[in-house]
N, C-alpha and C positions, 0 to 999 in steps of 0.2 A: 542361317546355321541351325538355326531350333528346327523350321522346316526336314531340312535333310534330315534330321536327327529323328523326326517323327514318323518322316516315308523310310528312315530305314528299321524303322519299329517295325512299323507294319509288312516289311515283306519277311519279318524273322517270325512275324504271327500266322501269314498264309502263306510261306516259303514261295516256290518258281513258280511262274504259269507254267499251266500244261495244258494244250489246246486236245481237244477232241471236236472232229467233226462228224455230226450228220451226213447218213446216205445224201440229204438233198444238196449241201451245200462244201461237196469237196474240193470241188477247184476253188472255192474262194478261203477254206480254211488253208489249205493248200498253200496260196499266193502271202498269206496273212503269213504263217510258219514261217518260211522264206525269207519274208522282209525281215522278220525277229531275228532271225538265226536259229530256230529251235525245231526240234520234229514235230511232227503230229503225233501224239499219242496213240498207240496199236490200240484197237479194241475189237471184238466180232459184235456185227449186226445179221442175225437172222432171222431170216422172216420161216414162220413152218408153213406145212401146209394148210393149217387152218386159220392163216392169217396172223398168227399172235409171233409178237415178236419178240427174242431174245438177245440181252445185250449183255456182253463179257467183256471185263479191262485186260490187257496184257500184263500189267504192272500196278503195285498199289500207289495209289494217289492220297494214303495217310499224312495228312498236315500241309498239303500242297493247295495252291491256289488254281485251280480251273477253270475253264470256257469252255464251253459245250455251243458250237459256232452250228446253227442249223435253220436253216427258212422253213415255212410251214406252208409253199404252197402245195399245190396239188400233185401225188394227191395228199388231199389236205389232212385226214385223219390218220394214216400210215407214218405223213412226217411229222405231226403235233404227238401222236403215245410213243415215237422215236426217240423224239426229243424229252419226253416228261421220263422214259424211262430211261435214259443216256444219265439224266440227272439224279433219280433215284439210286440209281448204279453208281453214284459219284459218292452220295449223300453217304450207303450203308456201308460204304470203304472209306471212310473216315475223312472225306477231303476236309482241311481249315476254311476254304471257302468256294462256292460253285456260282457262277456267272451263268446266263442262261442267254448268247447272243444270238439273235433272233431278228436277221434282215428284213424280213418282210413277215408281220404279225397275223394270220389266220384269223377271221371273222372281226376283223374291227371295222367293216362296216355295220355289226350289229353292236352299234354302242349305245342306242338310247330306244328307248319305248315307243317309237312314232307311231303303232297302230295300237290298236286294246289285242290283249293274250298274247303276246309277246316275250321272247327272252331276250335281255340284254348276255349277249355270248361274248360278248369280249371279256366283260370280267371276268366270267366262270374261266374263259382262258388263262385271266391274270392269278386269277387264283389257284389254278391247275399248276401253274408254274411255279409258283409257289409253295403250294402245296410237297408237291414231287423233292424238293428240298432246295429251290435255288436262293439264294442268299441275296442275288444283285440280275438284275437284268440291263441289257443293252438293246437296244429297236432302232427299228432306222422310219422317219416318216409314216406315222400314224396317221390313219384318215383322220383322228379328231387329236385336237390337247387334252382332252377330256380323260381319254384311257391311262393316260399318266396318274389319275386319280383310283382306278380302280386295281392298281398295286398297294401291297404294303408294304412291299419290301422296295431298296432304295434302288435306284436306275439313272443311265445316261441313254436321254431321247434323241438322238442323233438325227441327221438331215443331208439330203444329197444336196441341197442347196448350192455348197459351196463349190463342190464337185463338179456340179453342171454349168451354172452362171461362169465359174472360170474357163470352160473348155467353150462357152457361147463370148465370152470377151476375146478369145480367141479368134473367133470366125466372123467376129461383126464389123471387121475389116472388109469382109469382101460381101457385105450385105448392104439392100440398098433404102434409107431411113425405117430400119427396123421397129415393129411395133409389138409386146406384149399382146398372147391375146388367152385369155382365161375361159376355160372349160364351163364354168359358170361361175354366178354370183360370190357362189359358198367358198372357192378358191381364188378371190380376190385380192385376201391378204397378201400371199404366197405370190401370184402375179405381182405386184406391186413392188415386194424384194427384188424381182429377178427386172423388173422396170426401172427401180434404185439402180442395181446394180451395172446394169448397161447403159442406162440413161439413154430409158424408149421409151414412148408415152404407152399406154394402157389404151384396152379395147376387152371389152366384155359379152360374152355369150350369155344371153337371159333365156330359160329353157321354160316353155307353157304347157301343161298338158293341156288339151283339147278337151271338153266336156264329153263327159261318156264315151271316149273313145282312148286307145294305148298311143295315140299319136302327138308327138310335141311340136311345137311351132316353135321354130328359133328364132330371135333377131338377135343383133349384134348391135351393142352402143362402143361407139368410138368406130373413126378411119383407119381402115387398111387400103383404101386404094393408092396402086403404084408404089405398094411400100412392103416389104420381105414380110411375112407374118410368120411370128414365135407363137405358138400354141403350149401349154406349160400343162401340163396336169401331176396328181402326184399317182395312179396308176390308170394303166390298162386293163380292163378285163376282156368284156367282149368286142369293146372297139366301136361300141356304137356313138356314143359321145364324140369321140376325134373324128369320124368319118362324118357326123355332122357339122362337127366343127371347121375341119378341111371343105367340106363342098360349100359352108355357107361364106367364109373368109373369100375363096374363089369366085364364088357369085359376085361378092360385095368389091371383086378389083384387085386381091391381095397379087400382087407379084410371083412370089419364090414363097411355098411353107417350108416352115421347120417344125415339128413336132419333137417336145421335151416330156421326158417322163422318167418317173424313179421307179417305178415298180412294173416289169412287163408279165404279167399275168398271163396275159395272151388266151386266152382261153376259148372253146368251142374253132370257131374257123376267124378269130380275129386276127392271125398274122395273116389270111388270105385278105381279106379285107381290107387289110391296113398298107400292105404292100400293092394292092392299086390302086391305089390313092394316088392323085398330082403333088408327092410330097417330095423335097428334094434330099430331105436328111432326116432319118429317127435317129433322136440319141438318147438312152437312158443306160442304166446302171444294172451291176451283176447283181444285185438282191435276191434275183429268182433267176438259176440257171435256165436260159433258153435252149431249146431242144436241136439239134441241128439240119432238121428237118423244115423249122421254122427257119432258122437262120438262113437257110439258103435262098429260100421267096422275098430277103427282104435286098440281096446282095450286097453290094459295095454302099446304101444308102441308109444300113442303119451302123453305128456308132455306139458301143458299149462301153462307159468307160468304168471302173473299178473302183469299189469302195474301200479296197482292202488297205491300201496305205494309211486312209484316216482311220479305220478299227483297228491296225496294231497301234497305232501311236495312241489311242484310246484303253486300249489292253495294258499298254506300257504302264500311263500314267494310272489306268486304277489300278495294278496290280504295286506301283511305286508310293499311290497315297498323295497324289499330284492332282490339280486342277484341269478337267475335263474343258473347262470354258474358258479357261485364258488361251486356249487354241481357237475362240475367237475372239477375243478381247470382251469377254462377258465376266 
């Protein structure tokens, strides 16, 4: 009872949600709306001719609770000062509080100093984000745990995890002794879940550079022969990693691939690539709308499934003042 009493405090402090979405990510603010029962927020986004973008609300959002639902991939700079101004635009109209939900995060693979003169650019992103006025952010599958540190403002780190491992319990019926198989060492953890979860054994890709040369030597620790291989990663970009990792699973005996991934980057010519591959199903997640140009090279053998039902029921609950993690018993 005190509970209720508290989450109904807090939606009289940041009144209804009101979703706005990003040019990059409408069909999935779209789907989210839908499930809620609520519109999408009218706003104009225009681009001038010199590049510089202008953002207008239809309606004011004084004392109202917001989501600014927008991915940042490519291109990458258009949809990042989209999104920082979508919020700013939220911020000087008085919103009680502004969300900043953010499927796929823009340069979090620059999270730590690995070379000398270097920028860690994730922060300066988390800080941009903040900056611009967002209160609370939301992300789905971060390259590191790490960038959850370089906010100061509070967040739910979301994960397709569950989204995928359930729609792969689904299919392991007609797979034959399926095995985990991990991109490399560094996403081992992450394999290891989705190895829990289906109760497959693990097989790991160790990647070598070559001295003096841009070439890696791959080997593979653990068996794949005569047995279905899951290849797991958390994105795509160019497709060079999975295309190694498909032709070495296949050398080594694997059966049937499956290729699993949350984030399709896809970038340069990686849906060519990837769609000739001896793979028998891609399946990842809408985080980054794919272009329909792409989708067609990959046809009936990729599988997208949708994050949108776990980000309203995520919306709901912070916008209610409710526990993000007892939706998984955390």
């Amino acid at each position: 009872m005190v509970n209720e009493h508290i989450a109904h405090l807090e939606r009289m402090n940041y009144g209804h949600i009101k979703l706005y979405a990003g040019s990059a990510s409408l069909d999935l603010a779209t789907e989210i709306a839908s499930i809620l029962g609520i519109p999408l927020c009218e706003r104009d986004v225009v681009i001038f001719p010199n590049d510089n973008i202008f953002v207008r609300l239809h309606t004011s959002v004084r004392g109202q609770d917001c989501y600014v639902i927008q991915t940042t991939a490519a291109p990458v700079q258009q949809n990042l000062m989209e999104l920082l101004i979508l919020i700013r635009t939220l911020r000087q109209d008085s919103a009680a509080r502004i969300t900043a939900v953010v499927p796929y995060m823009c340069y979090s693979r620059s999270d730590k100093k690995d070379q000398p003169r270097v920028a860690i650019t994730a922060r300066l992103v988390a800080d941009l984000i903040e900056m611009a006025g967002a209160d609370r952010y939301i992300v789905y599958d971060l390259h590191s745990k790490q960038i959850q540190g370089f906010f100061s403002i509070p967040g739910d780190v979301m994960t397709a995890f569950y989204t995928l491992s359930d729609y792969l319990k689904g299919i392991c019926s007609r797979m034959q002794s399926p095995v985990i198989v991990a991109t490399d060492l560094g996403f081992s953890k992450n394999a290891r879940s989705y190895g829990m979860a289906l109760n497959a054994p693990l097989a790991f890709i160790e990647k070598r550079r070559i001295y003096d040369t841009n070439t890696q030597a791959l080997t593979l620790i653990g068996d794949v022969k005569n047995r279905d291989a899951i290849i797991v990663d958390d994105e795509v970009d160019t497709g060079g990693s999975i295309c190694e990792a498909v032709n070495l699973v296949k050398e080594k005996g694997a059966r049937n691939v499956y290729v699993v991934f949350v984030h399709p980057v896809l970038s340069l010519d990686a849906s060519e690539r990837l769609a000739g591959l001896p793979v028998t199903e891609f399946i990842t997640t809408n985080t980054i709308p794919i272009p329909p140009e792409k989708l067609a090279l990959f046809g009936s053998r990729l599988h997208i499934l949708s994050i949108a039902p776990l980000l309203s029921e995520v919306i709901t609950r912070a916008n209610e003042g409710r526990s993000v993690g007892e939706l998984f018993n955390e």
